[in-house]
N, C-alpha and C positions, 0 to 999 in steps of 0.2 A: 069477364068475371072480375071482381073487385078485388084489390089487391090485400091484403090481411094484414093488419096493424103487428109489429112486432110486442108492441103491447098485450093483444090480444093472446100471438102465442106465448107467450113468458105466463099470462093468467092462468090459460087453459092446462099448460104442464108444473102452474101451481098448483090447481085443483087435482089432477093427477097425484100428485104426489102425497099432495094433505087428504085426501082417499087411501092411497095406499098404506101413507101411517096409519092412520084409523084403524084399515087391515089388520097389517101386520101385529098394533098394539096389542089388537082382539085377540086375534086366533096364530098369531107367531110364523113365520114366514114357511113353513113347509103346509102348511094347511093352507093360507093363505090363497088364490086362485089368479089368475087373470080377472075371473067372470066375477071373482069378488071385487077388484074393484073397479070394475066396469059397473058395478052396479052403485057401490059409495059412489063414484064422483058422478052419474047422473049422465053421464057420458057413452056415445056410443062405443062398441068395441074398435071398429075403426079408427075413430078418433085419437084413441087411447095408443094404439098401436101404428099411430101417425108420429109417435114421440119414440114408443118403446116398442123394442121387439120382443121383449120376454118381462118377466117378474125379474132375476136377478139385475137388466138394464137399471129397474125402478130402482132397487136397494142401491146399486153402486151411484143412481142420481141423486137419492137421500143424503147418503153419505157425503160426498163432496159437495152439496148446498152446505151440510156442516159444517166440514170443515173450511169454505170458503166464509162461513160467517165468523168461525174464532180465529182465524188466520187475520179477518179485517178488527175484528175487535180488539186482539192481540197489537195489532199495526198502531191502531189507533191511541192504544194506551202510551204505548211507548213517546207517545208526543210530549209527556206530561211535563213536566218541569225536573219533577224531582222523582226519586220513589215509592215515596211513600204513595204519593198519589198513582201511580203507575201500578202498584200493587194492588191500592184499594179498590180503585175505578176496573181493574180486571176481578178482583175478589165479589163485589158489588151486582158486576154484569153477569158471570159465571151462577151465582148460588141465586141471585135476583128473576132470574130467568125460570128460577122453577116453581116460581108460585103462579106461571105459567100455564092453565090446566093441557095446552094444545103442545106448549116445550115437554111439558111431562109423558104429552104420548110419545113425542121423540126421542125422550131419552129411553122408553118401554122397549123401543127398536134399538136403541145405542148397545140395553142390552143384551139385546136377542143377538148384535150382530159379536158382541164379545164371545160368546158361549160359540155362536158359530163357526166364528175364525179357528175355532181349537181343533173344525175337520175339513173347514173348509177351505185351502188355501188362498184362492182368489178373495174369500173374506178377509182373509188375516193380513191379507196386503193393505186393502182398505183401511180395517183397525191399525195397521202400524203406521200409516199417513197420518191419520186423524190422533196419532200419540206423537209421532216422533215433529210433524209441521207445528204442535205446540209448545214441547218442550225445544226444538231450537230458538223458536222466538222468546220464551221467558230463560232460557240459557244468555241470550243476547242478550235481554236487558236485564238481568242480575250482574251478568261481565261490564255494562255501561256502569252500572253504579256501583261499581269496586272500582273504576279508574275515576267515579266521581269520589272516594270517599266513603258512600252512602251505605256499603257492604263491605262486613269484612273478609278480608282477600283470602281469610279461611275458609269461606266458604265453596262447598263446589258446586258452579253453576247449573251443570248439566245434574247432580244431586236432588239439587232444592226445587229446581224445573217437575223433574222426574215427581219427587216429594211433592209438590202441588197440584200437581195433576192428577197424583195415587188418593191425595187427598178429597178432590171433589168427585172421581170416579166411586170414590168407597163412599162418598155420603150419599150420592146418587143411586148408587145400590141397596144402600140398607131406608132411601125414603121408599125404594118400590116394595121392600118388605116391614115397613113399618110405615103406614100414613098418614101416625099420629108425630111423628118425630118433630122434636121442635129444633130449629136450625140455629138459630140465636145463640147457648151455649156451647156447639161446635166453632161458628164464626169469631166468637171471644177466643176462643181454645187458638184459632187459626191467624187472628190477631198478633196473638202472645208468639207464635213461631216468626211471623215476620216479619217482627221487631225484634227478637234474638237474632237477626241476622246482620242485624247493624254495629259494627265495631264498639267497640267496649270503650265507653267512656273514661 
């Protein structure tokens, strides 16, 4: 028997998953089925539960593909020179992301799983990784650039972290209840706070 490209399986529990969003985005994770998304990704049941053994497995593997990608995008900003560009290049990739139509179904699950966590404990673990693995990374590099200068040393990092974060989860929220929102005036708005943070001339 031929040996299976690691390739191959990374594809096949891509398709799995971007199924299961689809799912969940639809019909919200308690309606949701196995057989439903055995049937999105085109895949046999087998197959499916060659990766996963239940529906919550799926959700906890959605979830950490996330936060594995803002964790690297986070990583990567931090490279920047200055802050400013560290700021923007994360402000950019975060709100950039959701003119997305297929990021937008993830965030539909982002948040199913917030409302979740409020009974579900095993969720709330999740949700508080996917908060708190970002706010220490933009706590870090707001503390880099108050030892550069670039912030001023009144500010509190773990605050402004927190505050950024509250900030694209709430616009994330109110684009799933409004679809005509236009993002452009928030991002001015969001501008304007993260240049208040730089010591006073």
């Amino acid at each position: 028997m031929p040996k299976v490209s690691q390739s191959y399986l990374d594809a096949r529990r891509a398709q799995i998953l971007d199924a299961a969003v689809v799912c969940f985005s639809r019909e919200g994770f308690h309606q949701t089925t196995m057989k439903d998304i055995v049937k999105q990704s085109k895949l046999s049941p087998g197959a499916i539960y060659n990766y996963f053994e239940s529906k919550e497995q799926i959700i906890e593997a959605i979830a950490k593909e996330r936060h594995a990608k803002e964790r690297l995008l986070l990583t990567e900003a931090r490279k920047n020179s200055n802050i400013a560009s560290v700021l923007e290049r994360i402000r950019d990739a975060f709100f950039g992301e959701l003119r997305d139509p297929n990021e937008r179904l993830r965030k539909r699950v982002s948040i199913q799983m917030w409302a979740e966590a409020q009974r579900n404990p095993r969720i709330l673990k999740i949700v508080r990784r996917g908060v708190d693995g970002p706010r220490k990374l933009l706590s870090a590099i707001i503390s880099d650039a108050q030892r550069k200068g670039e912030i001023s040393i009144e500010v509190n990092p773990n605050a402004a972290a927190r505050f950024m974060i509250a900030a694209f989860q709430g616009f994330v929220l109110q684009m799933e209840w409004d679809r005509k929102i236009n993002e452009q005036p928030y991002l001015r708005l969001l501008d304007t706070f993260l240049k208040s943070l730089s010591p006073s001339v």
